[in-house]
C-alpha positions in Angstrom: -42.3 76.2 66.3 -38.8 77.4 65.9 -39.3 79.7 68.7 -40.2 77.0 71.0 -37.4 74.9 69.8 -34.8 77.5 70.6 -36.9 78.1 73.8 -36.1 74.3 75.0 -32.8 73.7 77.3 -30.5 71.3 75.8 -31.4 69.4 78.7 -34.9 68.9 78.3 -33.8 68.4 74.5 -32.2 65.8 75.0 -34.4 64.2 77.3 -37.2 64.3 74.8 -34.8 62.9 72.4 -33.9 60.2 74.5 -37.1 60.2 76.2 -38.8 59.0 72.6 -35.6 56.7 71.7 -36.0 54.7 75.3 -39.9 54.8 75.1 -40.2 52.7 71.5 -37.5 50.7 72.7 -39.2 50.3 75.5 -42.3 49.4 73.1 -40.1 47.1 71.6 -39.0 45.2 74.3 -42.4 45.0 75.3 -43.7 43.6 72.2 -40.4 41.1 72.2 -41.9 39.9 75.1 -45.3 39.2 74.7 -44.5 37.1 71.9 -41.5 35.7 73.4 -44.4 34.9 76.2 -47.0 33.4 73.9 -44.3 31.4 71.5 -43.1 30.2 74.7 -46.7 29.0 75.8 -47.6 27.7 72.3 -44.8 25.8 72.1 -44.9 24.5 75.6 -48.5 23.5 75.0 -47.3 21.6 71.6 -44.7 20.0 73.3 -45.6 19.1 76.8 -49.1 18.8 76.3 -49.6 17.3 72.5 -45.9 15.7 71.8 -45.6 14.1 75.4 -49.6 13.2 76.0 -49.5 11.9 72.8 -46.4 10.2 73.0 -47.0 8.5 76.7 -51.0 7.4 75.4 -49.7 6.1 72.0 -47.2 3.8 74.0 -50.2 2.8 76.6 -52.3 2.0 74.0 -49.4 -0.3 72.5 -48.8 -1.9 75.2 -52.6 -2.7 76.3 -52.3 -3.9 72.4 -49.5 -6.3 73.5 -51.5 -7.0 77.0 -54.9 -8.1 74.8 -52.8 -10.4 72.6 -51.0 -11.8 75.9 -54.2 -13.0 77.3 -55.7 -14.2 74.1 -52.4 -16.7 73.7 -53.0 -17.3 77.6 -56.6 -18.3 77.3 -55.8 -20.3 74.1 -52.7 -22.3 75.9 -55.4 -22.8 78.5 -58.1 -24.3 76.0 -55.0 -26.6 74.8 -54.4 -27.8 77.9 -51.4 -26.0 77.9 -48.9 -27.0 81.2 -48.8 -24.8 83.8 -45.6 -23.1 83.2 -46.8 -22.1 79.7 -49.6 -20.4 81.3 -47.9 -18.7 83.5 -45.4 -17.5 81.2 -48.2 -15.7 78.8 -49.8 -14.5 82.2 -46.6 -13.0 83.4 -46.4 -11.2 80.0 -50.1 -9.9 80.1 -49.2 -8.6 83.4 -46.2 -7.1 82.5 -47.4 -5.3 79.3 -50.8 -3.6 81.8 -48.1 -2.8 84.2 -46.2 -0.6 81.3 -49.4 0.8 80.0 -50.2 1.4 83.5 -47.2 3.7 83.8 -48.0 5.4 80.7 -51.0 5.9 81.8 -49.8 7.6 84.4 -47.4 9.6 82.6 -50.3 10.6 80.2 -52.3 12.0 83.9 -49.4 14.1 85.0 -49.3 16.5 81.9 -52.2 18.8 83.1 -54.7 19.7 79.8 -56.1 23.2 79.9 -58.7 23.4 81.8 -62.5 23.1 80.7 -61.3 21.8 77.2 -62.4 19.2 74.9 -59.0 17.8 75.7 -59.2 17.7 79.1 -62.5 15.6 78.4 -61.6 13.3 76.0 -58.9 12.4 78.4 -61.3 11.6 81.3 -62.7 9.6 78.9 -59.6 7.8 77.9 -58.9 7.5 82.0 -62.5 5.7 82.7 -62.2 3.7 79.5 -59.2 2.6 80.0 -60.0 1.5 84.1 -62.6 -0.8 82.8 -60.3 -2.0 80.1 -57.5 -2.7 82.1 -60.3 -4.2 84.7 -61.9 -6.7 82.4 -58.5 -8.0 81.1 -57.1 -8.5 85.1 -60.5 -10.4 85.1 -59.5 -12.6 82.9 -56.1 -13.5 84.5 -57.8 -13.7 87.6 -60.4 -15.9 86.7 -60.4 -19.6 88.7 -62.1 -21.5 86.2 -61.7 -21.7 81.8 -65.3 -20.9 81.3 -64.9 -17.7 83.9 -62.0 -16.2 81.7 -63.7 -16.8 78.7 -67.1 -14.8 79.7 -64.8 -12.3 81.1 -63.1 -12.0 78.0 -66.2 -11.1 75.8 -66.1 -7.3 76.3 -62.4 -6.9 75.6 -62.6 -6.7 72.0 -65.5 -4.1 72.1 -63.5 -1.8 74.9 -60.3 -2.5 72.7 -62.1 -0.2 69.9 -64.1 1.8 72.0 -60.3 2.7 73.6 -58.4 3.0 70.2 -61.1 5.3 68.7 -61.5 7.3 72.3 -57.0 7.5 71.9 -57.7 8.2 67.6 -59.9 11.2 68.9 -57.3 12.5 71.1 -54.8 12.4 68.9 -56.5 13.9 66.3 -57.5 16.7 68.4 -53.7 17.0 69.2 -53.2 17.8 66.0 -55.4 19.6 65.1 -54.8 21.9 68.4 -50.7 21.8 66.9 -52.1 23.2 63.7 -54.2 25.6 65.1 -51.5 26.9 67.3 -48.8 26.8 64.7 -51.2 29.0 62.4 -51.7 31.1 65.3 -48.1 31.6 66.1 -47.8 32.3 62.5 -50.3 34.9 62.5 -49.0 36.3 65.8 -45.5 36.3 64.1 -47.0 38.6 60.8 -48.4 40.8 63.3 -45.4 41.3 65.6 -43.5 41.7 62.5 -46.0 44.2 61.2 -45.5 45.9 64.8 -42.1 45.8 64.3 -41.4 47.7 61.1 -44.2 50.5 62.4 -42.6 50.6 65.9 -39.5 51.1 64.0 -40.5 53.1 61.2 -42.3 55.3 63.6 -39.4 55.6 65.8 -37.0 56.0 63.1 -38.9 58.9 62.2 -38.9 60.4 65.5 -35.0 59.7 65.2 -35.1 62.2 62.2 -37.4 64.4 63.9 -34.9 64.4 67.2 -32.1 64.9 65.0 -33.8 67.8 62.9 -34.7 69.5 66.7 -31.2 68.8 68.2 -29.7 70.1 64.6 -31.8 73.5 64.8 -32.2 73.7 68.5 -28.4 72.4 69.2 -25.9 71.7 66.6 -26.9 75.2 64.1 -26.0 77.6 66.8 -23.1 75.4 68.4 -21.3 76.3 64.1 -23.2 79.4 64.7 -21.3 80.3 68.0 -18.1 78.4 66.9 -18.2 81.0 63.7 -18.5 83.8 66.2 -15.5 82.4 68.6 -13.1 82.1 65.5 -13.9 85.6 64.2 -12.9 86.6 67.4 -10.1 85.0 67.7 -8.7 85.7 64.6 -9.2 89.9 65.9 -12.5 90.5 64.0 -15.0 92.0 66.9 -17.5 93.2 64.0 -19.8 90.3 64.1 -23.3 90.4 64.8 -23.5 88.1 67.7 -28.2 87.4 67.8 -29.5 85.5 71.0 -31.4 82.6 69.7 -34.2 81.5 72.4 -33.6 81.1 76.0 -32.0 78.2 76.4 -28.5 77.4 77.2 -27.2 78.4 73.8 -28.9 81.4 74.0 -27.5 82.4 77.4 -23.9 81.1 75.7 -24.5 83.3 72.5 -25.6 86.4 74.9 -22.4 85.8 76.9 -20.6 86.1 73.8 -21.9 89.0 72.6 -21.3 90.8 76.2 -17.4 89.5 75.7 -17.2 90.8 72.3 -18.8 94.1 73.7 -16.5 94.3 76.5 -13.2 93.2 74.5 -13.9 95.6 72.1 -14.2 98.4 74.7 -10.8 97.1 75.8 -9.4 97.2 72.0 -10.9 99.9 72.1 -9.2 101.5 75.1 -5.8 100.1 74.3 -5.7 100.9 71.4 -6.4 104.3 72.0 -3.9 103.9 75.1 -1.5 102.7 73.0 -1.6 105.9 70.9 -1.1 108.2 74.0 1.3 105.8 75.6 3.0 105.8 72.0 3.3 110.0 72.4 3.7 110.1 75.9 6.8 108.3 75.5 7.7 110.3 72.8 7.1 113.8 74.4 9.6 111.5 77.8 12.2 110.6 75.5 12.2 114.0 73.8 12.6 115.8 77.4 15.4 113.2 78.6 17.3 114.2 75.5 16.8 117.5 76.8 17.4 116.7 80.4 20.5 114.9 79.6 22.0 117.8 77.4 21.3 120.3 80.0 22.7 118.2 83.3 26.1 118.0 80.7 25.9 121.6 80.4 25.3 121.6 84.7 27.7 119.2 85.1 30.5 121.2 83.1 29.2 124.6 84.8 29.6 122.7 88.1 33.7 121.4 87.1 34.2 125.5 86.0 32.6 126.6 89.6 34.8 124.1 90.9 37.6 125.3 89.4 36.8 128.6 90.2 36.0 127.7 94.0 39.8 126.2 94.2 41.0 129.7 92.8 39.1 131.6 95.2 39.7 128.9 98.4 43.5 130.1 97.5 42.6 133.8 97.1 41.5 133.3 100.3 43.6 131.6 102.0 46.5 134.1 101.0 44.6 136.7 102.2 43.7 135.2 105.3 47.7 134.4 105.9 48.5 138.2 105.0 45.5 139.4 107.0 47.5 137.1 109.8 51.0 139.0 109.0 49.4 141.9 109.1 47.9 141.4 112.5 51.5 140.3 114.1 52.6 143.8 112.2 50.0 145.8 114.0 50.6 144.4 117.0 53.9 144.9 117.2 52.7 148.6 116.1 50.2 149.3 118.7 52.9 147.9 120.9 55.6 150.4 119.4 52.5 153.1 120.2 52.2 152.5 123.2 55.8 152.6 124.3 56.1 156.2 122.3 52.9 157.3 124.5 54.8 156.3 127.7 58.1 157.8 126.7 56.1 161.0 124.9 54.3 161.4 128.6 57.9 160.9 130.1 59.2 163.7 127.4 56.2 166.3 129.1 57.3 165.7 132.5 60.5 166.7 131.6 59.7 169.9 129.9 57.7 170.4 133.0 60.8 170.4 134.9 62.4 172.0 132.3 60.4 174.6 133.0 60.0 174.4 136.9 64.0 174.5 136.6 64.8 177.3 134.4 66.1 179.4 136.5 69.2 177.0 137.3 69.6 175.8 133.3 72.8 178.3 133.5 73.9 176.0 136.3 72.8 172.7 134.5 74.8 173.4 131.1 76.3 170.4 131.0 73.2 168.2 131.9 71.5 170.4 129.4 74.2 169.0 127.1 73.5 165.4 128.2 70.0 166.0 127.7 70.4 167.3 124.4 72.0 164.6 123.3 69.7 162.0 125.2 66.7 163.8 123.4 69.1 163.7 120.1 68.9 159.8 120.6 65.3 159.5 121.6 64.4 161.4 118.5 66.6 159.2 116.4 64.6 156.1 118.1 61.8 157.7 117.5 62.5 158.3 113.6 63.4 154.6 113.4 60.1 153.4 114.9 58.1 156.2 113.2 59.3 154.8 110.1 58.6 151.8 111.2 55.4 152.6 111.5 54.9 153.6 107.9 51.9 155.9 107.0 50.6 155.8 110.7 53.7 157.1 111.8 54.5 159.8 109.3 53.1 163.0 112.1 55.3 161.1 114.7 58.2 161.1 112.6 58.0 165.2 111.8 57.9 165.2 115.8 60.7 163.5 116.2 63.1 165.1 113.6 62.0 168.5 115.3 62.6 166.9 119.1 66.2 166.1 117.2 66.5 169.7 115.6 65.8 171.4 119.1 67.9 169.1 121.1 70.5 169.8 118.4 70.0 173.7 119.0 70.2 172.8 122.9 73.4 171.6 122.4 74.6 174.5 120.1 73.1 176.9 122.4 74.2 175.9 125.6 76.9 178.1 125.7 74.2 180.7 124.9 71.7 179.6 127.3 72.5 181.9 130.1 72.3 184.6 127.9 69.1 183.7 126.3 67.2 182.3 129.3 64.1 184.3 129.0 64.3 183.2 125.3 64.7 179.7 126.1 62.0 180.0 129.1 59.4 180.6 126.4 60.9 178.0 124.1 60.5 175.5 127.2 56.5 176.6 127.7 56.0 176.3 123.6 58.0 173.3 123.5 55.9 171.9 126.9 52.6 172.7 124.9 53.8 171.4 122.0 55.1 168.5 123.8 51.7 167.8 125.6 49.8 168.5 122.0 52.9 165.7 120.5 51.6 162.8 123.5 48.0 163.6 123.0 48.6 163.0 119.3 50.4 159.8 119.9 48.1 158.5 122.9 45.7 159.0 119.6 48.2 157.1 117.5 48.4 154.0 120.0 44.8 154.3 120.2 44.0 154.0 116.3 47.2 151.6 115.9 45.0 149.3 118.8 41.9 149.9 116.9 43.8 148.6 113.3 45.8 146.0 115.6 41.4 144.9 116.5 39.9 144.8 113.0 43.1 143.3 111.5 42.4 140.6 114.3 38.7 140.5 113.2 39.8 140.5 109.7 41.9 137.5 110.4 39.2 135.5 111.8 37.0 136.8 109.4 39.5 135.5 106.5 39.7 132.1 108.3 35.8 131.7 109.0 35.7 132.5 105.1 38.5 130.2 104.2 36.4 127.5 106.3 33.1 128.6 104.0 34.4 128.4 101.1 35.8 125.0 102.0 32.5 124.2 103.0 31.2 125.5 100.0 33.9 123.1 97.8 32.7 120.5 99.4 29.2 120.9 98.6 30.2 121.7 95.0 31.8 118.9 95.2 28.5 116.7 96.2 26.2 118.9 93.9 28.6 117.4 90.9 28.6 114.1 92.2 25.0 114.5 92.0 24.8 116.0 88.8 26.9 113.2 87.4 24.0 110.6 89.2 21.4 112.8 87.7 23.0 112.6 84.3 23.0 108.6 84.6 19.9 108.6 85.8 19.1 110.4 83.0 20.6 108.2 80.6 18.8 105.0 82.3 15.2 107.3 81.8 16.3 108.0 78.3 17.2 104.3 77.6 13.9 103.2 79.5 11.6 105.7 77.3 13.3 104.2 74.2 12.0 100.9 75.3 8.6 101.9 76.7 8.4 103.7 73.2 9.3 100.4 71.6 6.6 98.6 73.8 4.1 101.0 72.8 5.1 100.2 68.7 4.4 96.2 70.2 1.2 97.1 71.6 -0.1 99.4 68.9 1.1 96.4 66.4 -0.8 93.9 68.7 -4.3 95.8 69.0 -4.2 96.4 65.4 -4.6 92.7 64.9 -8.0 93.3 66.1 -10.4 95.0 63.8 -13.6 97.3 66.1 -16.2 98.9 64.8 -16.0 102.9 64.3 -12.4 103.3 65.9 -10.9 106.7 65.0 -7.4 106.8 67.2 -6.8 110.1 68.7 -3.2 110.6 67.6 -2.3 114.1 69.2 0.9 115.6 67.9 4.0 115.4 69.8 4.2 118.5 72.3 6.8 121.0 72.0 9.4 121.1 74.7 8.3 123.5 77.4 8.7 127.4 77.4 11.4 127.3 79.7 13.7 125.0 77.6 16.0 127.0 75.5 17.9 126.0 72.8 21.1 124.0 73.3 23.5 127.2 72.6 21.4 129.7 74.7 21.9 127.8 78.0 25.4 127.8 77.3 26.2 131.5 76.9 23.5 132.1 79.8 25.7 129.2 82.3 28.6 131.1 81.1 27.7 134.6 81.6 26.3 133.1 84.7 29.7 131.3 85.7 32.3 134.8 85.6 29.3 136.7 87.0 29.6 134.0 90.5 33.2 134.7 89.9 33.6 138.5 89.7 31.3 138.6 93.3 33.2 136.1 94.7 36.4 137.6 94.0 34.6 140.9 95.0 33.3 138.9 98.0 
């Protein structure tokens, strides 16, 4: 039974209910009129039929009472010899009185009597009476002559009974029919009453029985379900949430249970969530921490190789303008070379001729002299430029003191030059070999001075391609610190937004632990260490130190 009360819809629950409720009303109104039907009959019957019939034949009869005694004073005023006016005047009367009791009659006719009664008969009966009463009496007003009225008067007083008994018998059976109807309404009244208190126990009881149903089949697992909602709304998600039937309920309470089921997977999950978001953020803000201490240390290794660079970018650009001095001093140098070359060529051709014109050197003294001291002045030139010349020109220099010390001896010994021709002949071929070997060492001068003049050219450009590097370098310095210096903000916003994510993971762990799940163990894993390659806070700064003057030392050695 209780299965198939949790087995009904609410619907067809509470069309039984009010299925039953509407049928004894229903019942009721039913019952209310039937009797309202048969009161209504009995009481039309009593008053049209008994009150009026009796009321319109009571009042004919009176007046055929006041007729008879009309005609009995007009036939005795007509035995007396009466005058005619008093005749006429009791006549008149007679007449008038049958004319009323002629209209009650009538009234009397036109109130139908049920049909094949002992009424309806007895008032046929009146009717046919009544004609030959009425008849006989307008005989005896009619009649021409005394003794004519007076034999038509003879049956009067016997139809004047036979009419009051016929109307007695009517009347009584009026009454008698008002009593029996009155007892019958009275019994019909005790048994709609009796009708009534079973229609209404009965449905009263059917009231309890709906309200038992609805109570068990309704209302029970309504609390039932509302006791579930609240325990879930206050966080408890332990309940044991039972379908009961297959009704709407049932389906309501099975949708329940599936919520519960799935918010406790998602308690379940957050709050497991919530633990690993919780240490996630930890392990975040740990390695921001860690972040932002390390992009300080970047960002001050980047200001010391910034430093550095602007050293090394004036390093460089004073060796670039001395490679640049250097290059003029070569030039001139190579130029200096090259004009010894020409005049060391110029000194050969002259020994040549020297020696092509020794034979007239006794007649040439003087130009000898000249010569001498021309040679003298070239080899002081020479000296000059030689020392000029520095280290490069140190062999040209010995040249030219021993260019000075011959033409020196030239001049001492030109007196003796006749005299030691021969001699001087073989001085002139050594001093023409030594001459060509003294312009093939300085065509080899001029050629290395051209060769130093070249690299310190290329040296030059190399200096100012490096100066332009290491500019270029600066400037990326530069925008590496500038993004060091976003990173570390960056940095500090991530450090500030883990703070607050780990703050929101506190809320949520605080919110989820409102609700209460069955056989929840949260999976708290330890905070991870920071990873291998993270060093402690003074290690990275001896490393970025060590690491700074070792870029320093190749860049100066650069």
């Amino acid at each position: 039974m209780s299965r198939l009360i949790h087995n009904l819809s609410i619907k067809k629950t509470l069309t039984i209910a009010m299925g039953t409720l509407v049928l004894f009303m229903l019942l009721l109104s039913a019952l209310s009129i039937v009797i309202n039907k048969n009161g209504t009959r009995s009481l039309h019957e009593i008053a049209d039929v008994g009150v009026r019939q009796m009321n319109a034949i009571n009042r004919s009869e009176a007046n055929l009472t006041q007729a008879n005694a009309s005609t009995r004073e007009y036939l005795k005023a007509w035995q007396e010899n009466e005058t005619t006016s008093e005749l006429n005047r009791w006549k008149l009367e007679a007449e008038t009185y049958l004319s009323s009791a002629e209209q009650r009659i009538v009234e009397f006719n036109t109130i139908a009597s049920p049909p094949e009664s002992e009424r309806e008969a007895l008032a046929a009966e009146i009717n046919q009476i009544y004609q030959r009463y009425t008849d006989t009496l307008n005989r005896v007003l009619q009649a021409a002559t005394l003794g004519a009225a007076q034999d038509a008067w003879l049956p009067v007083i016997e139809l004047r009974r036979e009419f009051q008994g016929t109307v007695r018998n009517f009347v009584q059976l009026t009454e008698a029919r008002t009593k029996d109807i009155l007892t019958e309404d009275k019994k019909n009244s005790q048994l709609t009453l009796l009708a009534t208190l079973f229609i209404m126990s009965f449905a009263l009881l059917m009231v309890v029985l709906a309200r038992l149903v609805i109570v068990k089949a309704i209302i029970n697992p309504i609390n039932h379900t509302v006791t579930h909602l609240t325990a879930i709304a206050s966080g408890d998600l332990t309940q044991d949430i039972q379908r009961l039937g297959r009704n709407e309920i049932g389906v309501l309470l099975s949708g329940l249970h599936e919520m519960q089921s799935q918010l406790t997977s998602i308690v379940q999950s957050l709050k497991l969530n919530s633990d690993n978001l919780f240490t996630g953020t930890n392990e975040i803000s740990i390695g921001t921490q860690d972040l932002s201490s390390r992009t300080e240390e970047q960002a001050s290794a980047l200001q010391e190789t910034a430093a550095s660079l602007d050293e090394l970018t004036a390093t460089v650009k004073m060796n670039a303008d001395n490679a640049a001095e250097a290059n003029k001093i070569t030039s001139s140098a190579a130029k200096t070379a090259h004009t010894s070359a020409e005049e060391s060529e110029q000194m050969l051709a002259m020994m040549r001729e020297l020696e092509e014109n020794a034979t007239k050197m006794g007649e040439i003294v003087g130009i000898i002299d000249g010569i001498a001291f021309q040679t003298n002045l070239l080899a002081l030139n020479a000296s000059v430029e030689a020392a000029r010349a520095g280290e490069q020109g140190r062999g040209f220099a010995v040249v030219a003191n021993e260019v000075r010390q011959l033409a020196s001896r030239s001049s001492q010994s030109a007196s003796q030059i006749r005299s030691m021709l021969e001699i001087s002949r073989s001085k002139t071929v050594e001093c023409s070999g030594q001459a060509q070997k003294s312009g093939t060492t300085i065509r080899e001068l001029a050629d290395n001075v051209s060769k130093v003049s070249a690299l310190m050219a290329e040296i030059t450009q190399a200096s100012e391609e490096q100066s332009r590097g290491i500019d270029q370098v600066n400037i990326a310095i530069s925008q590496i610190d500038s993004v060091t210096q976003q990173n570390a903000a960056l940095v500090e916003e991530s450090s500030t937004a883990a703070a607050s994510l780990e703050e929101q993971a506190k809320q949520l762990a605080e919110i989820t632990a409102q609700f209460t799940v069955a056989a929840y163990a949260p999976a708290r894993q330890a905070p991870l260490a920071p990873p291998a390659n993270y060093l402690s806070a003074s290690t990275p700064a001896r490393n970025t130190k060590r690491e700074a003057e070792a870029f320093e030392l190749d860049w100066q050695t650069f």
